[in-house]
C-alpha positions, 0 to 999 in steps of 0.5 A: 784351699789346698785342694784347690792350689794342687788343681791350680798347680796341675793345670799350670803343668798341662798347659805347660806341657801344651806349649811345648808341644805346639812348639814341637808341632810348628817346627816339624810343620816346616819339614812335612813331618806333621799336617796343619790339621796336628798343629791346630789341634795342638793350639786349640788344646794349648788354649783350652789348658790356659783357660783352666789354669785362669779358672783355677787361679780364680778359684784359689782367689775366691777361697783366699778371699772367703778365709780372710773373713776369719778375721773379723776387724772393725774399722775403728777403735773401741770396746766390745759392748756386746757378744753374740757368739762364742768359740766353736759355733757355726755362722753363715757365711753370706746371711744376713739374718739373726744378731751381729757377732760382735758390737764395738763402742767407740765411747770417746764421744758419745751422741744423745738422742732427745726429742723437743717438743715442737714449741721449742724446737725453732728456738734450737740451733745446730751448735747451741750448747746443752748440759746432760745429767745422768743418775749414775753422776748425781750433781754433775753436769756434762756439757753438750753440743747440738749436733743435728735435727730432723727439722720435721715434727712427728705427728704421734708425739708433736716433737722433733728428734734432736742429736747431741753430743757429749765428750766422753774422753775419761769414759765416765759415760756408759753408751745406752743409758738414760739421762736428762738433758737440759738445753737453753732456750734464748726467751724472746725480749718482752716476754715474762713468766706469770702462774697459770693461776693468774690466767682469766679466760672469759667472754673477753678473751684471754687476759690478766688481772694487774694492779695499776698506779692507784690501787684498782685493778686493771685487767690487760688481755695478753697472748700465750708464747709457751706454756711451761707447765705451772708457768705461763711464758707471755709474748705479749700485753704485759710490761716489765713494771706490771703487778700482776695478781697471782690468783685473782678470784672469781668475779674480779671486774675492772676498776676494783679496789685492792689493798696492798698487805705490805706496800714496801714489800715488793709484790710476790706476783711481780712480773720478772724481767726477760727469761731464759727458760730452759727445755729438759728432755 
């Protein structure tokens, strides 16, 4: 830098020095004391001294820009959540090969990134609410706000990435952590949950055992809106009053006869009215 700002300096006083004597030239140019081959050398000179000192000046911009790189600010406000380098050791400059120096956290509001599986995925909305639990905060639920989509299914694992984010402003979540999240799912009107074990599939179809009016069995053919694991989701055959029979045995045929062990007991088996189910990831 300073080599460069002396160069600048002595280039500043040739073309100072040219100037001047052009200045002389042109005048004693009037009197014939000197030809107009002497003047034009001395412009051409003068002109050649201006461009050096532009090219020093250049010069000196381009150093002052290269050490303002010493000092390196992020544009925003956070903590140092990871180094990669230390006092005295040599970095590139222009490279952009091997870790970054230095990764600043902003941690008042974090993103969550879950991946729902397709069934699921139309049901979410942008803006629909969700809870994350963390193993750090065992019993605490910290609210949760969908945020974006990829609105595209990924063919390996048939699910749609999903961002979230969570208000962290007392900074009790740390960023790069694990959580489960939980997002809630408005369940279709008209749609129930049965045990997979109460499903008899057969030549007949898909269908489920229930238990009519007079006692006999009564076998209705239903349709799969989400399977939740050990719970079946409905999306059509039953009604809200249907008993169903949560484990009807093989052979099982229209019109057998079933005996209630306890008739004013409401039936374990019994079809719950509309759901909300729930989708943890």
């Amino acid at each position: 830098m300073l080599q460069a700002r002396a160069d600048l300096t002595s280039a500043e006083a040739s073309a100072k020095l040219s100037e001047v004597t052009l200045s002389r030239g042109r005048t004693l140019l009037t009197s014939a004391a000197v030809s107009q081959q002497d003047v034009d050398q001395r412009a051409a000179d003068l002109a050649n001294k201006q461009a050096a000192v532009k090219a020093d000046q250049a010069n000196v911009q381009r150093l002052e820009a290269l050490a303002g790189y010493k000092t390196v600010a992020a544009p925003f406000d956070g903590i140092v959540t990871e180094r990669n380098t230390d006092v005295g050791a040599l970095i590139s400059a222009g490279s952009s090969a091997g870790l970054a120096m230095f990764v600043i956290s902003d941690v008042h509001k974090l993103r969550v990134a879950i991946n729902v599986p397709e069934t699921y995925a139309p049901e979410i909305r942008i803006g629909d609410k969700a809870t994350v639990a963390t193993p750090a905060y065992p019993g605490r639920a910290f609210p949760a706000v969908v945020e974006a989509s990829a609105r595209a299914v990924d063919v390996a694992s048939g699910t749609t990435h999903m961002q979230l984010t969570v208000d962290n402003s007392d900074g009790a979540l740390m960023p790069g952590g694990s959580a489960n999240v939980q997002v809630d799912l408005a369940g279709g009107a008209g749609s129930f949950r049965i045990p997979v074990s109460a499903l008899i599939f057969d030549q007949a179809g898909l269908r489920v055992a229930t238990v009519g009016a007079d006692d006999r069995v009564l076998l209705k053919t239903v349709t799969i809106a989400r399977d939740l694991g050990s719970e079946i989701e409905i999306g059509s055959g039953l009604q809200a009053d249907d008993r169903v029979i949560a484990a009807p045995p093989d052979g099982i045929a229209e019109g057998d006869q079933v005996r209630i062990a306890d008739p004013g007991q409401k039936p374990v088996a019994a079809v719950a009215g509309s759901v909300k189910p729930t989708n943890g990831d």
